[in-house]
C-alpha positions as CSV (number, residue, x, y, z in Angstrom):
1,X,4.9,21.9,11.1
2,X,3.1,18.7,13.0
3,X,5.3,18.0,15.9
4,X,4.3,14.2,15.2
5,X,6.3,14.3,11.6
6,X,9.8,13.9,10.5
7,X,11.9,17.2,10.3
8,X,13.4,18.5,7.5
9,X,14.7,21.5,9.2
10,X,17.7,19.4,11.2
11,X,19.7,16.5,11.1
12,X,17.7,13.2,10.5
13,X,17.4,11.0,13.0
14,X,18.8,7.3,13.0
15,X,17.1,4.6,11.1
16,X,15.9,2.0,13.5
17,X,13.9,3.8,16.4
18,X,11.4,2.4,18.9
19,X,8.4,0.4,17.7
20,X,10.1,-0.1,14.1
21,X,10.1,-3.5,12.2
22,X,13.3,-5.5,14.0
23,X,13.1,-3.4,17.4
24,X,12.4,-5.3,20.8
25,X,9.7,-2.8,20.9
26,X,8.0,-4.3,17.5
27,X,5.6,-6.7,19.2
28,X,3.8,-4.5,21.9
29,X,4.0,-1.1,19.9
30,X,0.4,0.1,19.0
31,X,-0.1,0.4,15.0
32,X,0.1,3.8,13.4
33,X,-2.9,2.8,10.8
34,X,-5.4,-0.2,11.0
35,X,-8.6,-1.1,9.3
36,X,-11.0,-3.1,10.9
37,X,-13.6,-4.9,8.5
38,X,-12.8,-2.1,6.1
39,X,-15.6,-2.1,3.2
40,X,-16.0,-0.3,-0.2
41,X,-18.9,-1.1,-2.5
42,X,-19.6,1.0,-5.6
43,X,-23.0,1.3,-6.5
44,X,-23.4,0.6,-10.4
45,X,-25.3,2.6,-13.0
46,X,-29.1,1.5,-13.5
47,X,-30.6,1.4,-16.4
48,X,-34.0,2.5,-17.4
49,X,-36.7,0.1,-16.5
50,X,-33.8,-2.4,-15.5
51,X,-33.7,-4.0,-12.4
52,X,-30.8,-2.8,-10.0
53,X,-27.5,-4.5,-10.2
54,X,-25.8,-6.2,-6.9
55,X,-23.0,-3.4,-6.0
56,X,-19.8,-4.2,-7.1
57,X,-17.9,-5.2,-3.9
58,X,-14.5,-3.9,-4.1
59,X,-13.1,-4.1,-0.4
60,X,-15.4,-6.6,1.2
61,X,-14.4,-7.0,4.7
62,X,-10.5,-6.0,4.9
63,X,-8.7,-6.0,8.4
64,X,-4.9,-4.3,8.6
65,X,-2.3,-3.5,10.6
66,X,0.7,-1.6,9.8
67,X,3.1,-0.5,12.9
68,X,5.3,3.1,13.3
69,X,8.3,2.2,10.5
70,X,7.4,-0.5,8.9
71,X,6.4,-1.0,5.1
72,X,3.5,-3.4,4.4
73,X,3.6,-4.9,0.5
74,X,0.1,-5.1,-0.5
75,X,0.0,-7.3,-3.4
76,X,-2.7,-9.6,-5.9
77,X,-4.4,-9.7,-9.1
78,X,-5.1,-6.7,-10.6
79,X,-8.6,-6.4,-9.8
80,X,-8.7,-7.6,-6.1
81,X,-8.9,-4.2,-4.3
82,X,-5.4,-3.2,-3.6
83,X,-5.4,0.7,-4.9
84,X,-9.6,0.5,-3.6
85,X,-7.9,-0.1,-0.3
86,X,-4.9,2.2,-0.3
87,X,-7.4,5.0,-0.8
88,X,-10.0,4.1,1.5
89,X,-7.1,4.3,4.6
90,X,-6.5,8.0,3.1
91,X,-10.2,8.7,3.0
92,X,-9.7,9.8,-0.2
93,X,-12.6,7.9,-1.2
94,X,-15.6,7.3,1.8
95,X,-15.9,3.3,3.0
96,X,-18.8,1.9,3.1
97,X,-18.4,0.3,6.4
98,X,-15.9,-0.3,8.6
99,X,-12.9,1.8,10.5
100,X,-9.7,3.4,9.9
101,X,-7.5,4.2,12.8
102,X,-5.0,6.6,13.2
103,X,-3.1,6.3,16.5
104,X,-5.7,4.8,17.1
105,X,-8.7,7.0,16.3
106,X,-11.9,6.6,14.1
107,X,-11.0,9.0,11.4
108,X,-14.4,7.4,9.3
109,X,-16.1,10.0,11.9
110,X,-14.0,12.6,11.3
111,X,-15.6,15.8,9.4
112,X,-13.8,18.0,6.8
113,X,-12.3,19.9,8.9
114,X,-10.8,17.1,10.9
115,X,-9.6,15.5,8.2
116,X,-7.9,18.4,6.6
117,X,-5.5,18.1,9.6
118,X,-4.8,14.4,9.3
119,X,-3.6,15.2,5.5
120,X,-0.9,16.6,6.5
121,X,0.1,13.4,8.3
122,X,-1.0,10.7,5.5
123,X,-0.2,11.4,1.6
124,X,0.3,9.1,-1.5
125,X,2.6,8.5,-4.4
126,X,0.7,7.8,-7.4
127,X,1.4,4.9,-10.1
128,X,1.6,7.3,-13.2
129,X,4.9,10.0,-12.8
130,X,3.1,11.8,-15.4
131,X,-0.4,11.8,-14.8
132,X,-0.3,13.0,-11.3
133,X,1.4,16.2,-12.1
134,X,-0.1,19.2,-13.6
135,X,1.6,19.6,-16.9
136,X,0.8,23.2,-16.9
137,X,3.0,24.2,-13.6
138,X,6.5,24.5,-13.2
139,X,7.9,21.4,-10.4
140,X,8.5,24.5,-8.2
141,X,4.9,25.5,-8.1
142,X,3.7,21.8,-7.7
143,X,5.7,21.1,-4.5
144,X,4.8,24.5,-3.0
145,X,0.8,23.8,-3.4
146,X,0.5,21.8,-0.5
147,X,2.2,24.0,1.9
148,X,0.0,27.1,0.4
149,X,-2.9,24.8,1.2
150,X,-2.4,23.9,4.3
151,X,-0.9,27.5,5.1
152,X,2.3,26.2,6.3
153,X,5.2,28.7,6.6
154,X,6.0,32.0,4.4
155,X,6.9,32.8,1.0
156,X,10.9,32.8,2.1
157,X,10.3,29.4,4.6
158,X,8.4,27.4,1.6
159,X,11.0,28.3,-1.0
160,X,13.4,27.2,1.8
161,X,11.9,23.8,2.5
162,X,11.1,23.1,-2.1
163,X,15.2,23.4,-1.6
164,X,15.7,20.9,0.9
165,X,12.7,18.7,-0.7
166,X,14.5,18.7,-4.3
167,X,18.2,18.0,-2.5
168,X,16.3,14.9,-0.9
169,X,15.1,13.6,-3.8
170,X,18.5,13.9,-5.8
171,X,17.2,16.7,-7.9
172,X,18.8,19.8,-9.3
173,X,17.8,23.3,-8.2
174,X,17.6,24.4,-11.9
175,X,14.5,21.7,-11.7
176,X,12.2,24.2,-9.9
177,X,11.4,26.4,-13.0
178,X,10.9,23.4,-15.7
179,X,7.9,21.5,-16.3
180,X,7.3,18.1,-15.6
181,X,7.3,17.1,-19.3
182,X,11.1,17.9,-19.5
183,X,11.9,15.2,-16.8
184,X,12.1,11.3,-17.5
185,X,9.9,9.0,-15.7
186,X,12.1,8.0,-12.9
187,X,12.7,12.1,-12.4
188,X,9.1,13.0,-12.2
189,X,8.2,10.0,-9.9
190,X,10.9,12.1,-7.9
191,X,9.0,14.8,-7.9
192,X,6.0,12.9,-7.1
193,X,7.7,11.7,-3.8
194,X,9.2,15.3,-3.0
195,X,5.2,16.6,-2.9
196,X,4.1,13.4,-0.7
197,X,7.0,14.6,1.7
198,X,6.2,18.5,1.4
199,X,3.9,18.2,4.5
200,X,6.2,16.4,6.6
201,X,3.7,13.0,6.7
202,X,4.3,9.5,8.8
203,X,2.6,7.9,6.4
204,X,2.5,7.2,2.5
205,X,0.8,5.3,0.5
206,X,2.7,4.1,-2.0
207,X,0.0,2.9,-5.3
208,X,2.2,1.4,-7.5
209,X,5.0,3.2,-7.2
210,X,7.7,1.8,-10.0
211,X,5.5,-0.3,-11.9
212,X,5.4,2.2,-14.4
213,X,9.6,2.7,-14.7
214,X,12.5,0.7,-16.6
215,X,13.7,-1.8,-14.3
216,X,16.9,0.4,-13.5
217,X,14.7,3.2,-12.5
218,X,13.0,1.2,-10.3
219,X,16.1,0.0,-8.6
220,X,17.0,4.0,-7.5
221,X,13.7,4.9,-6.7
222,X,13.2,1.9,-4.4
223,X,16.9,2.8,-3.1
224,X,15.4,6.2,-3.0
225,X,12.0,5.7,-0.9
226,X,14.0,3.1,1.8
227,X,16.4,5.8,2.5
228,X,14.3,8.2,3.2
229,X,11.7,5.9,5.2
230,X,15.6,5.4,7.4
231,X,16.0,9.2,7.7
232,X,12.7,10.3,7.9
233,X,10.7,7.7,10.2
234,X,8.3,7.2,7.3
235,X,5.6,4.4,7.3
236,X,4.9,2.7,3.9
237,X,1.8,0.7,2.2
238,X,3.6,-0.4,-0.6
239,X,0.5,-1.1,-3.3
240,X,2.3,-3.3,-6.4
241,X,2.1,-6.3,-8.3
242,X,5.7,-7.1,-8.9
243,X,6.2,-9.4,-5.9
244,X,10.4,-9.4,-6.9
245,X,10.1,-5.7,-5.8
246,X,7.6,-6.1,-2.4
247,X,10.1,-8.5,-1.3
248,X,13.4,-6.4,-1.9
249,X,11.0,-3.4,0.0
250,X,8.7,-4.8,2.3
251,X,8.8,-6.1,6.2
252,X,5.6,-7.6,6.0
253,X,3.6,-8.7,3.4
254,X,-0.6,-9.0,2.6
255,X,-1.7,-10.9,0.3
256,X,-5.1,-9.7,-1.4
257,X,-8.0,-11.5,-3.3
258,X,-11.1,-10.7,-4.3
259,X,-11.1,-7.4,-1.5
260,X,-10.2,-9.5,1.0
261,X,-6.8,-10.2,2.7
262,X,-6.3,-13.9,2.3
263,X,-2.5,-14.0,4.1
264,X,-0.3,-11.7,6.2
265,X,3.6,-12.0,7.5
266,X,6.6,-11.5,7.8
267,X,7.9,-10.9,4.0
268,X,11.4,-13.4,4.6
269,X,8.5,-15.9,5.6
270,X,5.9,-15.5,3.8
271,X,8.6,-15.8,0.5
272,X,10.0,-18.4,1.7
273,X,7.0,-20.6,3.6
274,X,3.4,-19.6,1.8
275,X,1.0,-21.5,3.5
276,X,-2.7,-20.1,1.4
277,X,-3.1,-21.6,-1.7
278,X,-3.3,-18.5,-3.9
279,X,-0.3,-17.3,-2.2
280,X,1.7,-20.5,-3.3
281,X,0.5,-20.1,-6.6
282,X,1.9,-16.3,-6.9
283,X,5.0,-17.3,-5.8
284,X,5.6,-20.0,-8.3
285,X,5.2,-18.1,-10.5
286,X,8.0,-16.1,-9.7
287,X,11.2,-17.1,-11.9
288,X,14.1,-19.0,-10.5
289,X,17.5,-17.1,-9.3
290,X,18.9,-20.1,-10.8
291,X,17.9,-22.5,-13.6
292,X,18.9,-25.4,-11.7
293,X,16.1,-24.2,-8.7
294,X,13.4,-25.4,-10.4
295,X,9.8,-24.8,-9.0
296,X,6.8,-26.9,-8.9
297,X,4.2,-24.1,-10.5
298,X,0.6,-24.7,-9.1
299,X,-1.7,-23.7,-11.9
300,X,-4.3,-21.1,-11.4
301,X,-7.7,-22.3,-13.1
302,X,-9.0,-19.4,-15.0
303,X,-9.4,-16.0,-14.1
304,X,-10.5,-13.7,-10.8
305,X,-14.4,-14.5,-10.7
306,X,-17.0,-11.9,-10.5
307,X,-17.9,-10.3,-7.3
308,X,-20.9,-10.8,-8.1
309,X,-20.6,-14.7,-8.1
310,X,-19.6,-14.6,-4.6
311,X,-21.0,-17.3,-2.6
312,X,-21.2,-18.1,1.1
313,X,-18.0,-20.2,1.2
314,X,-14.4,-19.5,0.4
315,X,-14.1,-17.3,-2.5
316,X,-10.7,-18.8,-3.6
317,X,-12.4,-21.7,-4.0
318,X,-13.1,-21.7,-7.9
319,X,-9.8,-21.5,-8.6
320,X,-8.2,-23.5,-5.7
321,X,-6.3,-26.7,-6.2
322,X,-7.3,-28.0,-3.7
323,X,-10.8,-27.3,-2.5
324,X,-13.2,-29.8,-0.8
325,X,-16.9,-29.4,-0.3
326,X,-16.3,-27.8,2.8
327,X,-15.3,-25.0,1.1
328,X,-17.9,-23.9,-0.9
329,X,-20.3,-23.4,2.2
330,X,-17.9,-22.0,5.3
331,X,-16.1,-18.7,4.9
332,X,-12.3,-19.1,6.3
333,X,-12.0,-16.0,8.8
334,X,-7.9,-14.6,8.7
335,X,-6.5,-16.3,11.7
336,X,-3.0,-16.9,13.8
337,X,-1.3,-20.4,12.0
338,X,2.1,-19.3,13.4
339,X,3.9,-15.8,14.8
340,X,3.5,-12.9,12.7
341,X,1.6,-15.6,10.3
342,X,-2.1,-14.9,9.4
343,X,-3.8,-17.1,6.9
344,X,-7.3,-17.3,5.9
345,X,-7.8,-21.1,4.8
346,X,-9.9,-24.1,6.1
347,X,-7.3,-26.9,5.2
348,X,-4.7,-24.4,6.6
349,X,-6.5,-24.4,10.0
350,X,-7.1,-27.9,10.1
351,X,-3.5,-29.2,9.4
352,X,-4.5,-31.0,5.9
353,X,-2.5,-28.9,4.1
354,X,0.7,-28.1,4.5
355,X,3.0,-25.8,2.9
């Protein structure tokens, strides 16, 4: 076992510990992942005796911070670089530039066989319940794999920890010897989450999580993953575009366009005071609790652009309500506008628009 993970061989310990979200220890405590001008571009196919295409910039300059405890909602357009990004901190895809701290060190230099340790302390839940499980081995055999892998334990100590895993996630013993077509959705995400936890990690990745469950589903497996981040002193990246469901989950909240993070904070304020433009227009979009709270929607014009129409200024600017000429030639860095509050917006900075 990784003496840095949670324990699944005792009692759990207490929810709220030091450096978590809401802890006096929040503001000074170092993060347990960050990116730093984190970049992905995929080089696309050439064809013969065509000239070579731009490559497609799918994380284009992405800076992060998520601290011991927390979750972090990563939400946008589908498109924007969200699930690009969720795998790039896992390294389950190379970056093209940038870094990816853990505690605090470059794991972008790390070889194979220093990343094979860090695995242990950084898994992912995928978006499809089904997909990500190997139809062809029994739910017993799919949440051993990774301590067989990673040569964790005994025969008799695996079996011994699959037990504790399936109790976790509210599953039957009888589950071990079935196969995951004979679960429902929200079961087998279940199981999905039981072999992200198999290796006793700090960190998950969570890549659209629920988005493919019934709405009640979603409700317990949400119910599910918060208790267990309280037990186990897990830290989230919670990847979705259902922003109803980042803000029941989340502490903080990023806000992604076009592989770039356009706003960052606190989730109660960034719900409640949006001060980017294309966060406003996300959030109106959202349906009143009430039909009496009416909202003032701000219309998006058309769709996500092209990367490859990316110009030197703001690249919300095609679609922003309210962009001035200014715009289309500077590039808005993410900055401070208030505490815990990053926005990335040249009328933001200047105080000419307000939220």
């Amino acid at each position: 076992m990784s003496a840095a993970g949670p324990s699944l061989t005792g009692s759990h310990p207490s929810a709220q510990h030091e450096g978590a979200p809401g802890s006096a220890a929040s503001a000074t405590v170092a993060p347990l992942i960050e990116a730093r001008g984190l970049r992905k571009h995929f080089e696309r196919p050439r064809h013969f005796l065509a000239k070579a295409a731009p490559p497609l910039r799918a994380v284009d300059g992405v800076d992060l911070q998520i601290a011991p405890g927390e979750t972090l909602g990563l939400v946008g357009e589908s498109g924007c670089g969200k699930s690009t990004t969720g795998r790039l901190l896992l390294r389950l895809i190379e970056p093209t530039g940038g870094m990816i701290l853990h505690h605090g060190q470059d794991i972008t230099r790390l070889d194979a066989a220093g990343m094979r340790g860090k695995r242990r302390a950084m898994q992912i839940v995928f978006q499809d319940p089904y997909g990500s499980l190997n139809p062809r081995m029994r739910v017993g055999d799919i949440i051993t794999e990774p301590l067989v892998i990673h040569g964790v334990g005994d025969a008799r100590t695996r079996a011994e920890r699959v037990l504790r895993l399936l109790d976790l996630v509210s599953l039957p013993t009888s589950a071990l010897q079935r196969y995951p077509h004979e679960f429902s959705g929200g079961q087998r995400q279940r199981i999905g989450i039981a072999r992200a936890l198999a290796l006793e990690p700090e960190f998950i990745v969570a890549d659209e999580a629920v988005s493919a469950l019934d709405v009640s589903v979603q409700a317990q497996v949400i119910n599910l993953m918060r208790e267990l981040q309280r037990d186990l002193k897990l830290t989230y990246l919670f990847i979705s575009h259902n922003l109803a469901v980042v803000r029941n989950i989340s502490d903080r909240v990023a806000v992604m366009y076009l592989g770039r993070i356009v706003e960052t904070a606190p989730a109660d304020t960034l719900f409640a005071q949006p001060l980017h433009p294309y966060t406003q227009s996300l959030l109106a979009a959202l349906p009143a609790d009430h039909p009496s709270q009416r909202k003032t929607r701000v219309a998006l014009q058309g769709d996500m652009p092209d990367p490859d129409t990316i110009g030197t200024g703001c690249r919300f600017a095609s679609r922003c309500p309210h962009v001035q000429p200014r715009c289309q030639a500077e590039d808005p860095a993410l900055a401070l506008r208030a505490p815990g509050h990053e926005v990335a917006c040249l009328r933001v900075a200047d105080g000419s628009l307000s939220p």
